[in-house]
N, C-alpha and C positions, 0 to 999 in steps of 0.2 A: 616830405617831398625831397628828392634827390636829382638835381639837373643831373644832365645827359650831356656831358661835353664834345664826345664823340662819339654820335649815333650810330657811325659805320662801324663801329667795334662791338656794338649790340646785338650779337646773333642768333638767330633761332635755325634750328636745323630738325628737320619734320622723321626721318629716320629716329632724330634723337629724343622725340617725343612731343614734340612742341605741336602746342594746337592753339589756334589765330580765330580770334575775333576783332574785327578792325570795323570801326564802327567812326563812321563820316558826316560831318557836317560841315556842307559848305557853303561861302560866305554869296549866297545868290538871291535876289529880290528884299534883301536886309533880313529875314528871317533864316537861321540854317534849320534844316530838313534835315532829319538823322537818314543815310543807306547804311547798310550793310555792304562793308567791299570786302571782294575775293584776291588777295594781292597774288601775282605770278612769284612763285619759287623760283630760283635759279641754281643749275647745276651745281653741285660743287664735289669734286672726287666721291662719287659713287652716293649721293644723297643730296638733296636738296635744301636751298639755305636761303633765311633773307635776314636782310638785319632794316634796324629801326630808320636810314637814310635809305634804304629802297623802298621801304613802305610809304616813305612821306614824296618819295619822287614819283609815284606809280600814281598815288591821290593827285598830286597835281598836277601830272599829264593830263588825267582825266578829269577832275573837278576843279582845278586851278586851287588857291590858297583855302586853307582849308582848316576846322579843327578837325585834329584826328584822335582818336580814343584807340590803342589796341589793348585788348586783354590777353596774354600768352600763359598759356597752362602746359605744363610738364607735371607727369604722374605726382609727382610731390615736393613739387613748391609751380609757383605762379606768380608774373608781374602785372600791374595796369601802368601803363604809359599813355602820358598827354603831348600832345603835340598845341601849339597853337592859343593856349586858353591864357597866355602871359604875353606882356609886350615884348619882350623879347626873340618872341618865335623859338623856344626850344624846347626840346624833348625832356618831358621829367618824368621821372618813375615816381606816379602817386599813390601806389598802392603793393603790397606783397598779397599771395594767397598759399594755400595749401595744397592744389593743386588737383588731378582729376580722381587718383586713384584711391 
């Protein structure tokens, strides 16, 4: 596992291949219920970009505190990121993949 010091430097850009699975569970009736969340892309010079501190502010606009799971796959390679499952509340990268293609 690899902390995440600073999430806002964590980019995915959907032009550049990046495909999002963000997967939520939030902290409501003591039990979390896994959704499936659609995070909003944001412009960025001619493509669309989010990184890993928009993903977690978008979850907690709508779910409040939360864990979050994303999985980002690019043609060849892939991350899994945790949010949430440590006391310290920080993004770690717990997994590599191979990717889609």
């Amino acid at each position: 596992m690899k902390s995440i010091e600073n999430p806002d430097e964590v980019k995915f850009y959907r032009m550049g291949g990046a495909s999002l699975r963000i997967i939520v569970s939030p902290y409501q009736n003591g039990m979390p219920e896994d959704v499936l969340f659609i995070p909003e892309w944001r412009e960025c010079e001619g493509d669309e970009m989010l990184n890993l501190q928009d993903i977690y502010e978008q979850v907690r606009k709508k779910y409040g505190e939360s864990l979050i799971l994303a999985i980002v796959e690019y043609p060849t390679s892939g991350y899994i990121y945790r949010y949430g499952n440590y006391f310290d509340k920080k993004w770690m990268q717990v997994g590599k993949m191979d990717g889609y293609a």
